[in-house]
Each structure stands twice: as structure tokens, then as C-alpha cells.
C-alpha positions as CSV (number, residue, x, y, z in Angstrom):
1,X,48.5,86.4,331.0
2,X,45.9,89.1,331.3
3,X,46.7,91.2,334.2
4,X,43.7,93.4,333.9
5,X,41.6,90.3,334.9
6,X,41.1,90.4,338.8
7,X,39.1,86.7,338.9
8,X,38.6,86.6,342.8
9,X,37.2,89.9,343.0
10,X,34.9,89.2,340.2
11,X,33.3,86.1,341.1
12,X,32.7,88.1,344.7
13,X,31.3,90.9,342.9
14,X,29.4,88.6,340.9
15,X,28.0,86.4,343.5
16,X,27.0,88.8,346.0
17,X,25.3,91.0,343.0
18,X,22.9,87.7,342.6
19,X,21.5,88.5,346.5
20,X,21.9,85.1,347.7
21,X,20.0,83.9,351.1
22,X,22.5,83.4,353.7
23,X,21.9,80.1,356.0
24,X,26.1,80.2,356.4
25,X,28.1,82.0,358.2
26,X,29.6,84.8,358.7
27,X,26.7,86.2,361.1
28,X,26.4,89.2,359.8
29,X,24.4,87.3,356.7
30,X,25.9,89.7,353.9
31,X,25.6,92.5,355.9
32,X,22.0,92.5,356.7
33,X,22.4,92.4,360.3
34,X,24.9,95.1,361.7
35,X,24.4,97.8,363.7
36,X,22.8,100.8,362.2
37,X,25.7,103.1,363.7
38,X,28.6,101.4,361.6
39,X,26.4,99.8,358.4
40,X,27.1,103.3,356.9
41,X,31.3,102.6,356.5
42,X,30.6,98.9,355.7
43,X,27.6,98.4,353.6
44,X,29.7,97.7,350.5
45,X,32.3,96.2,352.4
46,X,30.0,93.4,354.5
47,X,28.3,91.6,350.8
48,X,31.6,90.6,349.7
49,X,33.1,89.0,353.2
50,X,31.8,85.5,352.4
51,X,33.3,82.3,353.0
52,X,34.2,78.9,351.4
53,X,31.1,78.7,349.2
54,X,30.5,77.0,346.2
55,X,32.3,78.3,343.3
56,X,34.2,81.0,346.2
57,X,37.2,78.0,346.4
58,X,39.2,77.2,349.4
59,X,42.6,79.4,350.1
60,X,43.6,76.0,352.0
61,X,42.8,73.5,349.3
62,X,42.2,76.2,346.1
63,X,41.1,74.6,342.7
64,X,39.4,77.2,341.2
65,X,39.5,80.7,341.7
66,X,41.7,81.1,344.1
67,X,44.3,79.5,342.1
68,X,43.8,81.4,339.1
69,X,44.5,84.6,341.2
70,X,47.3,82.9,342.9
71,X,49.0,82.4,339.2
72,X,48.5,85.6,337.8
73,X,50.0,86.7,340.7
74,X,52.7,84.4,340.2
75,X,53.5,85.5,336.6
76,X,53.3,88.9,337.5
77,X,56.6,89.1,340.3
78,X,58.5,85.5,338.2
79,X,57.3,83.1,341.1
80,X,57.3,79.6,340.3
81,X,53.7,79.9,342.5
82,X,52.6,82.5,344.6
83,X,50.6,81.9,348.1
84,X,48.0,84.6,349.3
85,X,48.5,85.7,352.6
86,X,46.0,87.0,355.2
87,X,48.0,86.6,358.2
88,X,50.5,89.6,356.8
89,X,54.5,88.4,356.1
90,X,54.4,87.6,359.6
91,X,52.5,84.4,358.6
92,X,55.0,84.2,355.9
93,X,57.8,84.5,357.8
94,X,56.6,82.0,359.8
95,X,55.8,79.5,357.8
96,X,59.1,79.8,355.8
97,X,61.5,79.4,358.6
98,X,59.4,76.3,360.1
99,X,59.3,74.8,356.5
100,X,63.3,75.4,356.0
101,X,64.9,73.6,359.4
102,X,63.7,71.5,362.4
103,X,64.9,71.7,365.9
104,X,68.5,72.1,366.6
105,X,69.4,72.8,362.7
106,X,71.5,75.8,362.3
107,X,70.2,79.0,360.6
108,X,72.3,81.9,359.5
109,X,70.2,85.1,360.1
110,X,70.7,88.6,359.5
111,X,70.5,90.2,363.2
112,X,68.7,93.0,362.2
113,X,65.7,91.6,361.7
114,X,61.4,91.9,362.1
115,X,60.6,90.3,365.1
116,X,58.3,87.8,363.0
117,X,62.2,86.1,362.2
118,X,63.0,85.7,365.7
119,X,59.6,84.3,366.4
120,X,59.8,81.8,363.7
121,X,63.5,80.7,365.0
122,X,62.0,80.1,367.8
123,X,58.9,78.4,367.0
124,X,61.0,76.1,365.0
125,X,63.8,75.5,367.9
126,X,66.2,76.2,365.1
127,X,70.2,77.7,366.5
128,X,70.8,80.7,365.1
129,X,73.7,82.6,364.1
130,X,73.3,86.1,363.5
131,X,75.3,87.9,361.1
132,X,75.0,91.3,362.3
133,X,74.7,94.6,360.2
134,X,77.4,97.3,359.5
135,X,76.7,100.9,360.8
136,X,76.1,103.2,357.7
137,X,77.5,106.6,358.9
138,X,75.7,107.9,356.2
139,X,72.2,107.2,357.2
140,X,73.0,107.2,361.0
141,X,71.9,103.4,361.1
142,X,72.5,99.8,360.9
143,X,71.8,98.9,357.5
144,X,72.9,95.3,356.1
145,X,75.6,92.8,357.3
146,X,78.8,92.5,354.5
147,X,79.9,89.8,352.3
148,X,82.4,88.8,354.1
149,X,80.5,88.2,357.6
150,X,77.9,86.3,355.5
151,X,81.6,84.1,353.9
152,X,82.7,84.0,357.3
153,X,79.4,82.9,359.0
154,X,78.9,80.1,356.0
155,X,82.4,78.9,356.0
156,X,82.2,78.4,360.2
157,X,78.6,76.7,359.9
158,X,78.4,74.8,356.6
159,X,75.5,72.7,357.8
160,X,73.5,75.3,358.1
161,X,69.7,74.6,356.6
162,X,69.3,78.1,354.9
163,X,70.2,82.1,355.2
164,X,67.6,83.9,356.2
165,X,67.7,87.9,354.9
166,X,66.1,91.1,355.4
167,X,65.7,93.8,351.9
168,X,65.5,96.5,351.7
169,X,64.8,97.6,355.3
170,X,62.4,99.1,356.5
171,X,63.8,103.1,355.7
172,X,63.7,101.1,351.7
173,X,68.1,100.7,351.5
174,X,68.9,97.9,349.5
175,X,72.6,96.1,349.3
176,X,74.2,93.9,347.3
177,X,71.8,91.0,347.9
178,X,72.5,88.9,344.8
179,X,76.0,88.9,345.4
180,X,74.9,86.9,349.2
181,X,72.5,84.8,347.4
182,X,75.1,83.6,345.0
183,X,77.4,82.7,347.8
184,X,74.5,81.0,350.0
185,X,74.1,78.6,347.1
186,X,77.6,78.1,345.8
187,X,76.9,76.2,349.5
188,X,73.6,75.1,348.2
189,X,72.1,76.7,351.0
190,X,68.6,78.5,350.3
191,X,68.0,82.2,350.8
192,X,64.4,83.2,352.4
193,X,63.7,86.8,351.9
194,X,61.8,88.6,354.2
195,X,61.2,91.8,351.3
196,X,58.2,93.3,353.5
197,X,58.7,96.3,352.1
198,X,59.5,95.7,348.3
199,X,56.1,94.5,346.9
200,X,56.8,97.3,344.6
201,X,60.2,96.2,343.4
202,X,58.7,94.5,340.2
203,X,57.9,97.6,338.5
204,X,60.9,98.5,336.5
205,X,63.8,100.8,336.6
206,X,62.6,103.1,338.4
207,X,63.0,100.6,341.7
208,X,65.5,97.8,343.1
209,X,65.0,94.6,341.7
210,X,63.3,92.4,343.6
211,X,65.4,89.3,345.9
212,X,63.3,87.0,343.5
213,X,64.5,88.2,340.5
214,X,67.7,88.3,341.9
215,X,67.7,84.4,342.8
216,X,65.8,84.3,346.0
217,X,64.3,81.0,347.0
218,X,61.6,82.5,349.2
219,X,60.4,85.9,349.5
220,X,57.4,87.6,351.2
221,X,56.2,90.8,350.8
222,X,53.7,92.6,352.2
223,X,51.7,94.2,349.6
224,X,49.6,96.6,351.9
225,X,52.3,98.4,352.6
226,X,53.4,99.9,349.3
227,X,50.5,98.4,346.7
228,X,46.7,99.5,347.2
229,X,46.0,96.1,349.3
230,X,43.9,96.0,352.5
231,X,46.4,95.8,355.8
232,X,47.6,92.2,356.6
233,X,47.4,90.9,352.8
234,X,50.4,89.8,351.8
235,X,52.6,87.4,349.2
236,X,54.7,84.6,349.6
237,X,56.3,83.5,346.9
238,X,58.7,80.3,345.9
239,X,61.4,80.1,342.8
240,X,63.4,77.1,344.0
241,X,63.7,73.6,344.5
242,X,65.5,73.7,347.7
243,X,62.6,74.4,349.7
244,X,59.4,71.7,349.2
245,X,56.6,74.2,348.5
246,X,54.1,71.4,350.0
247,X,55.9,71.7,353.6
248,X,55.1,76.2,352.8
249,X,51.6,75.3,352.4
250,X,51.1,73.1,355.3
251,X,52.4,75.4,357.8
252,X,50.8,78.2,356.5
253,X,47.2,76.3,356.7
254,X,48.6,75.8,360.6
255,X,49.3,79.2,361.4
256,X,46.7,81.3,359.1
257,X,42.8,80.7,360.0
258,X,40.8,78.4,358.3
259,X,38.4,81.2,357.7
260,X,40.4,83.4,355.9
261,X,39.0,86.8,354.9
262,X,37.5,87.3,351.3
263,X,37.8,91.2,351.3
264,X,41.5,90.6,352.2
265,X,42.3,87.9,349.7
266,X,40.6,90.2,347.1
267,X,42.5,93.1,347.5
268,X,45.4,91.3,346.8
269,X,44.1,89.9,343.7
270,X,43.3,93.9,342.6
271,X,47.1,95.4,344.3
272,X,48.3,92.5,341.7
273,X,46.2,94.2,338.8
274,X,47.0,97.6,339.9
275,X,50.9,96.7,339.7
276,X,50.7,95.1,336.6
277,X,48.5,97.9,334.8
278,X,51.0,100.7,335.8
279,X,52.1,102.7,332.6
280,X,55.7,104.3,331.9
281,X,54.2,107.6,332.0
282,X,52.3,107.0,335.5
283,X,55.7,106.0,337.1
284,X,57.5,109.3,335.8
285,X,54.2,111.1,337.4
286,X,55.1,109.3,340.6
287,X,58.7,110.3,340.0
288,X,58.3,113.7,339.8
289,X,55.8,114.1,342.4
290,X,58.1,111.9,344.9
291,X,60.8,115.1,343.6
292,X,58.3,117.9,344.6
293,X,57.8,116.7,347.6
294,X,61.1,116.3,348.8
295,X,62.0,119.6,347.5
296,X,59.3,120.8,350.5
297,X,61.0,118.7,352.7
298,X,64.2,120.5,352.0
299,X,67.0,120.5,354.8
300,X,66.7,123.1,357.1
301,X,67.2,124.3,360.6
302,X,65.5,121.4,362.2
303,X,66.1,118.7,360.0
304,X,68.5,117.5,357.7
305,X,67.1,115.8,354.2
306,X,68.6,112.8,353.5
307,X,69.9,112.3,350.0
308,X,68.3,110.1,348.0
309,X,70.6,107.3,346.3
310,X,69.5,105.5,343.2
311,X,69.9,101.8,344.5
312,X,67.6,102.9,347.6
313,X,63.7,103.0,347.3
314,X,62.5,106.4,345.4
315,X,59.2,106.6,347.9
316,X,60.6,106.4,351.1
317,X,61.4,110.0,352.4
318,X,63.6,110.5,355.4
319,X,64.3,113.8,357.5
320,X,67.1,113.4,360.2
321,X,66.4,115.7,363.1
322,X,69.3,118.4,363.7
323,X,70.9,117.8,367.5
324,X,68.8,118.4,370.3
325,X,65.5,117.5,368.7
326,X,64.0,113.2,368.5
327,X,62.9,111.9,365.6
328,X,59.6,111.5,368.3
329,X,59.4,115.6,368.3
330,X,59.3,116.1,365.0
331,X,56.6,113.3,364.2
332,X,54.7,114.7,366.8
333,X,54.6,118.3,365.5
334,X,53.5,116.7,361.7
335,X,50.3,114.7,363.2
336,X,49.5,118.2,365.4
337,X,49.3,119.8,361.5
338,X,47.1,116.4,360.2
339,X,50.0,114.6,358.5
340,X,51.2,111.5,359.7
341,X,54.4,109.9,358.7
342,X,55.2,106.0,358.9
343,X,57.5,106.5,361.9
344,X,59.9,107.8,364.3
345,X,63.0,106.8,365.5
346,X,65.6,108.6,368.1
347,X,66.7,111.2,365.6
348,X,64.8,110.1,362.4
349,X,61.2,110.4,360.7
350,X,60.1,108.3,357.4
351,X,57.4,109.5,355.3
352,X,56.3,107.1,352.7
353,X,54.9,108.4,349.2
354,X,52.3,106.4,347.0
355,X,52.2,104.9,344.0
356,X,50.3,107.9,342.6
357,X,51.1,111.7,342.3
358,X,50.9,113.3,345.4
359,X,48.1,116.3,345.7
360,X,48.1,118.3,349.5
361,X,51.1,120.0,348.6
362,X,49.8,123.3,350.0
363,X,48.7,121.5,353.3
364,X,52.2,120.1,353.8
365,X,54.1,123.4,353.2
366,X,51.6,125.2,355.6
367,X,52.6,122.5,358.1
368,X,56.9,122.7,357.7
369,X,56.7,126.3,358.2
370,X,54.4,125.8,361.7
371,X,56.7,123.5,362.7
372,X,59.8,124.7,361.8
373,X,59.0,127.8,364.4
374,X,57.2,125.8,367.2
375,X,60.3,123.3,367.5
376,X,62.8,125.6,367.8
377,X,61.8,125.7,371.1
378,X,61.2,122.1,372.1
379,X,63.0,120.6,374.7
380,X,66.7,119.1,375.1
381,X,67.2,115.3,373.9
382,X,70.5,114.0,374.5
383,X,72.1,112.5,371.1
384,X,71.5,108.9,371.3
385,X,74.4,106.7,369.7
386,X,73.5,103.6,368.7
387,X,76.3,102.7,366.4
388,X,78.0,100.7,369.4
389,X,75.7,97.9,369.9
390,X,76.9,95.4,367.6
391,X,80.9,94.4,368.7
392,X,81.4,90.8,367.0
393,X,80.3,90.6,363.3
394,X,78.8,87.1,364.2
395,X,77.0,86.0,367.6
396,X,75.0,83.1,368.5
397,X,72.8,83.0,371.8
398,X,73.9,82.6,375.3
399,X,71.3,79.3,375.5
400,X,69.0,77.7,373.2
401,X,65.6,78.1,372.7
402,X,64.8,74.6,374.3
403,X,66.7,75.5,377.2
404,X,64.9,78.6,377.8
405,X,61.7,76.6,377.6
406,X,63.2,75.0,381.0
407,X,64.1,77.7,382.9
408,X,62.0,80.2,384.8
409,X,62.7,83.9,384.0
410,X,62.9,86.4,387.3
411,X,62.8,90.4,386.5
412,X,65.7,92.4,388.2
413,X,65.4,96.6,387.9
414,X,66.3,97.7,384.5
415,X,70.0,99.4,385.8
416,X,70.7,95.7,387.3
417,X,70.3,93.9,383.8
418,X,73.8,93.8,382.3
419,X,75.5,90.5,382.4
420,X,72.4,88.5,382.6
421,X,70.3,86.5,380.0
422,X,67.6,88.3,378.9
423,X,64.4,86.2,379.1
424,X,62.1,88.5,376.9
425,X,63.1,90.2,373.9
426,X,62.7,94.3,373.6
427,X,61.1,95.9,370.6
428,X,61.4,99.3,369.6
429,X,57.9,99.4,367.7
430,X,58.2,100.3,364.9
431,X,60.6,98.9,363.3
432,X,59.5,95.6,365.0
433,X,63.3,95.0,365.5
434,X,64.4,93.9,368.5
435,X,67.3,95.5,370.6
436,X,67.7,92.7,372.6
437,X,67.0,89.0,371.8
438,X,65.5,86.7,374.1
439,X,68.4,84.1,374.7
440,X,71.2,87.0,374.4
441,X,73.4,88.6,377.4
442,X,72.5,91.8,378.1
443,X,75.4,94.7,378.0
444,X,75.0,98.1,379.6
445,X,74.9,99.6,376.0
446,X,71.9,98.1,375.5
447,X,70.6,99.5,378.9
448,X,71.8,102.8,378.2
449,X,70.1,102.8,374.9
450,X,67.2,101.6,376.3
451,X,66.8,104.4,378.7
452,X,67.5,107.0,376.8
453,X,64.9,105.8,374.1
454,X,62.3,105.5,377.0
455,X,63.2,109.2,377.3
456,X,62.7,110.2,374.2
457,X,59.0,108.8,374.6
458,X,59.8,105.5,372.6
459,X,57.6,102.8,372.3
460,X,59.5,99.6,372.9
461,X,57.2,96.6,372.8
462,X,57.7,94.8,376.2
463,X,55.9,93.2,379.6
464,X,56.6,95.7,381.5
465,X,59.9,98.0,381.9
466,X,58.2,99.4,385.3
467,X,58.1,96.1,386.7
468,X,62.2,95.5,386.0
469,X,63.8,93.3,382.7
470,X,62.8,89.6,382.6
471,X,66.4,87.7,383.1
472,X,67.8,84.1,383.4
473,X,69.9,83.7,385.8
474,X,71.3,80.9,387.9
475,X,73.9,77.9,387.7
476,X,71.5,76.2,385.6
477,X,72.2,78.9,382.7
478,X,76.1,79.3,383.2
């Protein structure tokens, strides 16, 4: 197929070029109403954010143009079809979970998680059972559950309507993935992929493979994070016939809008081109500029460089802060200088490098030697160690999702939590994973953890930690 051919940005381009009268909606009618203080950053933007004219197709019933994106974008990653996404791999997520089991089925999920997985578990009522990840001493973090906890988990819970997986995460480690898959369907179990992070993963050697070319049955990647497509465009793509593709599409008409955005479906249309188009000698640019700039961001005597191995994602660049320091800190002194990386944990920072030769080399070095001096005075951070929250290599919840739908949660002070149910999941943000599930017992390592992140200035995506923990408690919950 010709992958230089970008059909659904063509036929906007060519449509709005013919300066059609607008008597539809959106209200801004093509941009000609807007206000005059903003038309300036979306004039070119505003002619191409049409809707479900003639000839423009429908993302919810496509026939035409739509469709022909939606393949090329299929033969591109090896999909048997390809959906476009607007409502980023969250929607994806979603929709493949609900599509996958029904109420009270079991699901065997990797613990470590986006939050999207646990909202789709329980959307769907499913009963999970989390296989949880080993602690990778050599990345100080939790990284991917083992072959054998994924055997073990299979063999105890055969019935199980499909393995749900998480690759690479979000710091771009990968694991023997294939291996899992293999196993899931020597059970004939399917394996859903959430590959947020791995859009990229069709390009060659120079990457992973991707979970679909690896035997996947569903995987979803967000292609804005790594691929030049606007932020909440995404792919979901199907290579199986364990999972009806017709149930994928009808929850993904339920949970995206039914006035999805143009501008968005179009970019993906062009990150799909732009992937396609890349040449040998443009990747071993991208390699050798990913090489200069770690050599800036060299170890020192704030931060330790962490190596880079070959199975791992080349553009994800990770400095571990020496003892003493957060991750917080550090990410804090780059955006004072005008560079901001993708995130901060407790004691590490993640910068993420294009797909194209990096070019403010100067401005970065500038900024390391500024901030090498000005932290060398920050405060005192106690070292946080999370490698003790996961004990049991499996765990399911305390109760099930449709019990909790019963019960009335009551908020006790954060110190008072351990022992009880949590009603409300917390979220470190980012990641997005959770540190405590809603449905699981809390333990005072998870409140100690908690604290100390709220310390280190941590955002943690809950009600309100002021106001106490939501909880569960009561005979009605023993």
C-alpha cells in the first residue's frame, strides 16, 4: 500500500480549500466566528474541524475515507484492522476489557497497571486477579510480573476470559512478552495489550517489537505520545479471532463521542505516514542524537545515568537522583532552566527524545551545569523504598466490584487506614498507576509510602487526602 498517501487529511484539506458555506455545525462555521484574541493560533486549525459531511465519512459507521485510513494504518503495524481512536488508549482500554468478559468472569491482570485497566475491570464487573510485578533492583522499580506468576495465576484460574498486559511501561522496559502470550494461548486465552507507549515499536531494529507482532490479540497504542499525532489520538488494533472485533466497535461507539474530532483523526492518519516514511539513515540520525544527548546527561554528583539496555526503548532517558535529592527536585530545577521532562517520580526523572535529531544541545548543557550547583544545596528527602509493596506474587480483591457498588464508603485520617478496604483508589499521577486499588486492604506500607510521597511534593490523584482515606468498613464487608 502507499504509505505516503494520508487520504483523511486530504479530503479535509481538499474540502475546506473549496470554502464551503456552513449551515452545520460546529459553531464556529470553519472558523469564521472565533474570537479575535485566539483566531491567530487557530486559523489553520478551525477550517479542517468539520464533522460527518458528505464525502467526510463516519468514524462510527466508516465506508469511505475513514476506512481507507483505518487500513493503511492497518497494514502499516500487521493488524488484521485498525480502529482510530479519539478518546486516547483510555477509550481503548476500555473498550477492550468490556468487549473481552461480562460481569463476574475472571480476568488475569498485570497489577501494575494504567488506571484506564482498573477502570475498565470495573466498568465491566469483571474479578480480577492480579499478577503482580517483580522489583528490578536495577532500575529501582517494579517492572513486569514473571513467567511463572503468569503459569501459576493461569493454572489456578483456567476459566479466565483473557490476560490483560502492560508493555513496555511507561520508563519504555520491555520483557519477555511473547513468551506470556504463548502460554496465555496454549490456554486459548486472549492477550490485550495495553502498548501505550510503543506506537513506535514497528520501526525496525532499532526498537522492541511490537506485542502484535509478537502474537497479541489486542493492542492499543497511543500514538501522540511517541509519533507526531495530536494528544488523545490513538490505535487500537485486532490480530485474532478470539476477540469479536464487532463487540470492539460497539463499545467504542458507547464510550467515544459521536462527534469525534476531524483534526484529531487526521493526525493520526499523518503519525501513520510519518512512521511508514522513516528512512534507515533518519533512524541512525535519531540514534546518534539519542547518544549525544545522553552523553550530556552523563552521571554525576546529583544523578546517576541509567544504562541503556538494548531490549529497552532507545528514546526514553532516565536520570536516578543520588540520595537525598527527589526525582520532584531535580524536575523542578530542569523546567526553572525551560526544559521540561515527561515526569518525576520519588527518586527518578524521564526525559523522552523524538523521532528526529535533537538540536538545543547548548541550552541543555547550560541548564545541567545550573543545576548541578543550585541542588547541591536542596533540602533533605528521606530515601523512599518502595520495593516492599508487593508480598504475594498473586492477589485478588478483598470484595467485588458489585459489592462495593452496595456499600457506603466513610473516610478515616490517613494514619488510621491500614487494615481497612479502601473505597477509592490512589494514583500517583503520572504514571496513572495506582498504589492502592479500590476493593484492596490497605497495609501500613502503603500509608507510609503514601506520606512520604506527599512529602516529596507528589501528586497522587485522589478526593481528598486532607479530608482522611475513603474506607469500607463494617460487618457487611468482613
Amino acid at each position: 500500500m502507499n504509505h505516503k498517501s494520508i487520504p483523511l487529511f486530504q479530503k479535509l484539506s481538499e474540502f475546506s480549500k473549496q470554502n464551503p458555506v456552513s449551515f452545520h455545525v460546529p459553531g464556529h462555521k470553519n472558523g469564521a466566528i472565533f474570537p479575535e484574541k485566539a483566531i491567530e493560533s487557530y486559523d489553520q486549525l478551525l477550517p479542517l474541524d468539520l464533522t460527518e459531511l458528505t464525502g467526510l465519512d463516519d468514524l462510527h459507521a466508516p465506508s469511505g475515507v475513514i476506512t481507507e485510513a483505518e487500513k493503511l494504518a492497518a497494514d502499516f503495524f500487521g493488524a488484521d484492522h485498525t480502529f482510530f481512536l479519539v478518546g486516547g488508549s483510555t477509550a481503548g482500554n476500555l473498550a477492550m476489557i468490556l468487549a473481552a468478559c461480562n460481569a463476574g468472569d475472571k480476568i488475569i491482570v498485570q497489577r501494575n497497571c494504567h488506571k484506564s485497566i482498573i477502570n475498565g475491570l470495573e466498568l465491566s464487573g469483571a474479578m480480577p486477579v492480579f499478577i503482580n510485578p517483580e522489583y528490578d533492583k536495577s532500575v529501582d522499580r517494579y517492572t513486569a510480573p514473571n513467567l511463572a506468576t503468569l503459569k501459576q495465576a493461569l493454572e489456578e484460574n483456567s476459566d479466565a476470559k483473557a490476560v490483560v498486559l502492560t508493555y513496555p511501561d511507561y520508563f519504555g522496559k520491555t520483557y519477555a512478552i511473547k513468551q506470556m502470550i504463548e502460554i496465555a494461548h496454549k490456554h486459548n486465552i486472549p492477550v490485550l495489550v495495553d502498548e501505550a507507549h510503543g506506537v513506535h515499536f514497528s520501526l525496525g531494529e532499532l526498537f522492541p517489537s511490537s506485542s502484535l507482532d509478537l502474537g497479541a490479540d489486542v493492542v492499543v497504542q497511543s500514538a501522540h505520545k511517541m509519533a507526531p499525532a495530536m494528544t488523545m489520538s490513538s490505535f487500537l488494533h485486532i490480530k485474532s479471532t478470539r476477540i469479536e472485533m464487532g463487540k470492539i466497535a460497539h463499545y467504542l461507539q458507547m464510550l467515544q463521542s459521536s462527534s469525534p474530532s476531524y483534526p484529531l483523526m487526521a493526525s493520526l492518519d499523518i503519525a501513520r505516514s510519518f512512521l511508514a516514511g522513516l528512512t534507515p539513515i533518519e533512524l541512525e540520525n535519531i540514534q546518534a542524537s539519542v547518544y549525544q544527548v545522553r552523553e550530556l546527561m552523563q552521571s554525576n554528583d546529583v544523578w546517576d545515568l541509567l544504562t541503556y539496555v538494548e531490549t529497552d526503548d532507545l528514546l526514553k532517558i532516565i536520570i536516578q537522583v543520588k540520595d537525598g535529592l527527589s526525582g520532584h527536585d531535580v524536575a523542578q530545577a530542569f523546567e526553572k532552566e525551560g526544559i521540561y521532562p515527561e515526569l518525576a517520580t520519588h527518586n527518578q526523572v524521564l526525559f523522552i527524545h523524538g523521532l528526529a535529531p535533537f538540536n538545543e544541545h547548548s541550552k541543555l548543557n547550560r541548564a545541567i551545569k545550573r543545576i548541578k550547583e543550585q541542588l547541591k544545596i536542596s533540602s533533605y528527602h528521606a530515601t523512599i523504598d518502595i520495593g516492599r509493596l508487593f508480598v504475594k506474587p498473586i492477589q485478588k480483591l478483598a470484595v467485588s466490584y458489585q459489592t462495593m457498588n452496595q456499600l457506603q464508603p466513610v473516610y478515616v485520617p490517613l494514619k488510621e487506614g491500614t487494615g481497612y478496604i479502601a473505597a477509592e483508589a490512589i494514583i500517583p499521577y503520572p504514571p496513572g498507576i495506582p498504589l492502592i486499588l479500590k476493593g484492596e486492604i490497605i497495609t501500613t506500607e502503603h500509608i507510609e509510602i503514601i506520606e512520604q510521597l506527599l512529602e516529596q511534593g507528589v501528586t497522587i490523584q485522589h478526593r481528598d487526602l486532607n479530608k482522611g482515606i475513603g474506607v469500607f468498613k463494617g460487618e457487611e464487608v468482613t
